[in-house]
Backbone as CSV, one residue per row, in Angstrom:
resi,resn,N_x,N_y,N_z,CA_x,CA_y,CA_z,C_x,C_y,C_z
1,UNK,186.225,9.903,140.079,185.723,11.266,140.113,184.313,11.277,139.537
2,UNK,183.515,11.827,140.162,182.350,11.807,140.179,181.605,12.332,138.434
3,UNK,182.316,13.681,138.682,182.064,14.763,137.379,183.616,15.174,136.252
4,UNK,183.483,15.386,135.181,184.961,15.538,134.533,185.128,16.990,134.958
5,UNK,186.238,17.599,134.769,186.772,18.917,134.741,188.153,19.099,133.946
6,UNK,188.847,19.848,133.984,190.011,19.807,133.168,191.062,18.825,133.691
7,UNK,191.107,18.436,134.697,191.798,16.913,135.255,191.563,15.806,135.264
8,UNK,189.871,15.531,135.209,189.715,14.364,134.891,188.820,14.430,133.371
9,UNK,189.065,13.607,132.809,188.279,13.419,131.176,187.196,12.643,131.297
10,UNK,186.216,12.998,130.310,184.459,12.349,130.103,184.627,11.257,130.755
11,UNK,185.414,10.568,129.866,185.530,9.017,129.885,185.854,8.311,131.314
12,UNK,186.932,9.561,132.179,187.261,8.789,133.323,185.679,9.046,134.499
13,UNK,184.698,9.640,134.295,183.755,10.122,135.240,182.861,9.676,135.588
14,UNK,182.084,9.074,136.350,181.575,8.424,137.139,180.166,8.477,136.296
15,UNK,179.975,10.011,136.082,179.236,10.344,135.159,178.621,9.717,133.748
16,UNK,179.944,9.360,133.096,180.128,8.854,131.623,179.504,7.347,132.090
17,UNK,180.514,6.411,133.276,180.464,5.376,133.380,179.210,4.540,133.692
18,UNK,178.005,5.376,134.011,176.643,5.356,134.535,176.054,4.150,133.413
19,UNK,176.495,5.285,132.226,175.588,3.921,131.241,175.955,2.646,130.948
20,UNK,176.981,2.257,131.839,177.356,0.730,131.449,176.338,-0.014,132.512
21,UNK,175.657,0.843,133.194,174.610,0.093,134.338,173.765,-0.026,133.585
22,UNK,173.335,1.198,133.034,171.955,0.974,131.715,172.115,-0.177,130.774
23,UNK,173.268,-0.241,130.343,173.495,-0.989,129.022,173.028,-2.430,129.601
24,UNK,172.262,-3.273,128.716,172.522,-4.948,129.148,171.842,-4.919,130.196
25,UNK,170.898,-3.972,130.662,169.967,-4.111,131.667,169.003,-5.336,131.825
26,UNK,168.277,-5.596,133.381,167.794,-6.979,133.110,166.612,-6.695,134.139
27,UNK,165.569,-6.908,134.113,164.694,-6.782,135.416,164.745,-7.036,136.422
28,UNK,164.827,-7.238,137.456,164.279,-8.271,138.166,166.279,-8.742,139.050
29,UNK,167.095,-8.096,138.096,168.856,-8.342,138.532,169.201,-7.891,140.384
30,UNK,169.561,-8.119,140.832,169.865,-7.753,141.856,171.382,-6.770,141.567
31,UNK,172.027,-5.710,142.710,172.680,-4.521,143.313,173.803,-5.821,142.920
32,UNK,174.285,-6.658,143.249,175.201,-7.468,143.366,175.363,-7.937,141.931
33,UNK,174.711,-8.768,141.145,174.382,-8.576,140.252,175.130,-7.612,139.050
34,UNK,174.541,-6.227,138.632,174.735,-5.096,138.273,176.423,-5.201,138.687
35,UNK,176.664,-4.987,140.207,178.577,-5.106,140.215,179.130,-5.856,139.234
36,UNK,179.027,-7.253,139.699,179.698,-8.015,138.718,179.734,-8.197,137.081
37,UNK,178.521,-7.243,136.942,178.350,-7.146,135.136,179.197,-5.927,135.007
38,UNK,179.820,-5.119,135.754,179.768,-3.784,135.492,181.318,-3.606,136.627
39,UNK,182.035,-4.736,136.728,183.140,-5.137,137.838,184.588,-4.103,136.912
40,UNK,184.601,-4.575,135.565,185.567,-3.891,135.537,185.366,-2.381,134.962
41,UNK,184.440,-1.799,135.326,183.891,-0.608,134.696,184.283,1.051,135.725
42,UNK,184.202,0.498,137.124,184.292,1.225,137.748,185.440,1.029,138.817
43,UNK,185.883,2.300,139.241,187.563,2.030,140.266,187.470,1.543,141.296
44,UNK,185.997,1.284,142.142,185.642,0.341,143.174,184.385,0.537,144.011
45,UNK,183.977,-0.162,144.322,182.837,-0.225,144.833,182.021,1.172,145.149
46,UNK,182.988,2.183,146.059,182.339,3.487,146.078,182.215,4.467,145.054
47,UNK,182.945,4.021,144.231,182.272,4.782,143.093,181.187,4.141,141.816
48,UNK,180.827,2.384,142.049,179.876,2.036,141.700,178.564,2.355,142.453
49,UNK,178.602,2.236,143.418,177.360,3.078,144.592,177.341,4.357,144.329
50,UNK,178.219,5.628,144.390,177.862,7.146,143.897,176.475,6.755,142.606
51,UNK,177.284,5.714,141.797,176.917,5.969,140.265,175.015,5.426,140.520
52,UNK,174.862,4.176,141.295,173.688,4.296,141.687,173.210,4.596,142.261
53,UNK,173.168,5.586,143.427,172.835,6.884,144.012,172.627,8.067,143.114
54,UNK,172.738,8.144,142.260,172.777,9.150,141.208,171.627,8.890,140.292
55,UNK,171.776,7.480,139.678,170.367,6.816,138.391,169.251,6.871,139.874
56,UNK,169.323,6.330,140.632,168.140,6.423,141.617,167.636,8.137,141.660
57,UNK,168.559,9.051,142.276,167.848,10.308,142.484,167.636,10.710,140.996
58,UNK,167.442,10.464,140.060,167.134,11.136,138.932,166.050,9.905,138.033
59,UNK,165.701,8.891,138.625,164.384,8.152,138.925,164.493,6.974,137.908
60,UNK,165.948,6.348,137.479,166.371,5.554,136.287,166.067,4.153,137.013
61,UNK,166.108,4.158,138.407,166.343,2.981,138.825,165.258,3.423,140.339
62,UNK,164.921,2.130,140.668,164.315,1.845,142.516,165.290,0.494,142.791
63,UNK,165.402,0.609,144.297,165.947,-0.719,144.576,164.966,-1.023,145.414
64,UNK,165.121,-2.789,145.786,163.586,-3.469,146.832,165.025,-3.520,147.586
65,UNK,164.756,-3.055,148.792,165.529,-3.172,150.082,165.328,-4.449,150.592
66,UNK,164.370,-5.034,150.637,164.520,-6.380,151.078,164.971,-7.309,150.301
67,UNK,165.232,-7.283,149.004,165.813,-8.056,147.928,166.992,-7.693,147.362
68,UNK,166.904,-6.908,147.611,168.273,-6.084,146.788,167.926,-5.997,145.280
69,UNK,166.918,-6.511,144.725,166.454,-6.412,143.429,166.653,-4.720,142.398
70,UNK,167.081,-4.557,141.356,166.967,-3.290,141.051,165.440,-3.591,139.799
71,UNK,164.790,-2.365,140.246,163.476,-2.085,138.876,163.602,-0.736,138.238
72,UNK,164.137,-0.716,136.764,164.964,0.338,135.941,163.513,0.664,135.525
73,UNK,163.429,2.278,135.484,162.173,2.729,135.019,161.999,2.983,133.319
């Protein structure tokens, strides 16, 4: 779940889980990368992608499309 509400809690929200991408950050890491540091953090892949779709539109992160590289601002 993307956002908490009275069914889902802080902790379970996609929201909360964002900063384990921040945490232990690395330059230069690749999208693939980031998964596997961050594998048991999230319930699966589409909700590790929401979570960086989200740091991107709010300008935490760029990805190089041809590299898959992430550059955390």
């Amino acid at each position: 779940m993307l956002v908490p509400s009275k069914f889902t809690r802080l902790e379970e929200s996609t929201l909360f889980k964002m900063r384990k991408v921040l945490m232990g950050k690395s330059q230069g890491e690749t999208v693939q990368d980031v998964y596997h540091r961050t594998h048991g953090v999230f319930q699966d892949a589409t909700e590790f992608l929401h979570a960086l779709d989200v740091l991107y539109v709010l300008g935490m992160l760029t990805i190089e499309v041809e590299t898959g590289s992430i550059d955390y601002a």
